[in-house]
N, C-alpha and C positions, 0 to 999 in steps of 0.2 A: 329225411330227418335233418340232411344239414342244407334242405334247399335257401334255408334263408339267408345260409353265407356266401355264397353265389348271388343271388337278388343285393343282399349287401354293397360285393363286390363290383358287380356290374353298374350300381347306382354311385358307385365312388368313383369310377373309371368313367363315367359318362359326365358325372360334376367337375371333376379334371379337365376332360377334352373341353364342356363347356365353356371353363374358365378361361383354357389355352385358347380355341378361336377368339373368344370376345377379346383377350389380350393381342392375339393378333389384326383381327379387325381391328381396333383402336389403331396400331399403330400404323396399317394401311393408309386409314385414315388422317391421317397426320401428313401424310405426305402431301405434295402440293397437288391441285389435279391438272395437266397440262394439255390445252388444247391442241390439234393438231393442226396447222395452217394448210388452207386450202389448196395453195398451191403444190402441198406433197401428194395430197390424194389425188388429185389433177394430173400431177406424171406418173403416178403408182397407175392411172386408167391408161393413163398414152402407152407405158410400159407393157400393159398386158396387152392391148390393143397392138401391139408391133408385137407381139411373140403370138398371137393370136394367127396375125399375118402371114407370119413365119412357119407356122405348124402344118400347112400345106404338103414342105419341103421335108421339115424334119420334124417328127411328130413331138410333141413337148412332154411325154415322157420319158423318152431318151433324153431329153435336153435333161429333163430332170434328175437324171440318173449321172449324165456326161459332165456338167459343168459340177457339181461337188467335189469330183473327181478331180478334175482341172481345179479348184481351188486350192485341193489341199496339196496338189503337186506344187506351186506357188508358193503355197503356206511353208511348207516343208523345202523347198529351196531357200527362201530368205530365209528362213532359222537357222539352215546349214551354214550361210553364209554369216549371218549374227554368232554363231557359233566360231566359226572359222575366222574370223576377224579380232571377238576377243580373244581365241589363244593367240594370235598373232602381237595382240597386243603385249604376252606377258614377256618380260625381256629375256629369262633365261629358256625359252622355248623359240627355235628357227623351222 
């Protein structure tokens, strides 16, 4: 009896999303398109090419698991310190 409020509804909700992509697509579009110089794809091959080399020794899933790791320990050290510096900065704090 009320299938046709349903069909309605669905037909309203898909001319929305319609709308929203094409508004999004447009404004994708708009942005500039930027090529990428040969020179980076060039060491982005050397790069894998030397971890390639490297995978002998240490397999590159662990690399890929270990070096995030070590990022964010790094990450997480200079904040502590960007941290520790501004309070250092504030004058009635020693």
């Amino acid at each position: 009896m009320f299938n046709w409020i349903g069909e309605w509804f669905s037909s309203l909700i898909y001319t929305v999303m319609d709308a929203f992509l094409a508004l999004v697509l447009f404004i994708i579009g708009l942005l500039p398109v930027m090529k990428i110089p040969l020179d980076f794809i060039e060491s982005q091959s050397a790069l894998w090419n030397a971890i390639q080399s490297v995978s002998c020794i240490v397999p590159v899933d662990t690399m890929l698991i270990v070096l995030p790791i070590i990022l964010l320990m790094y990450s997480l050290d200079f904040t502590m310190s960007v941290i520790n510096w501004l309070i250092n900065k504030i004058p009635s704090i020693n």
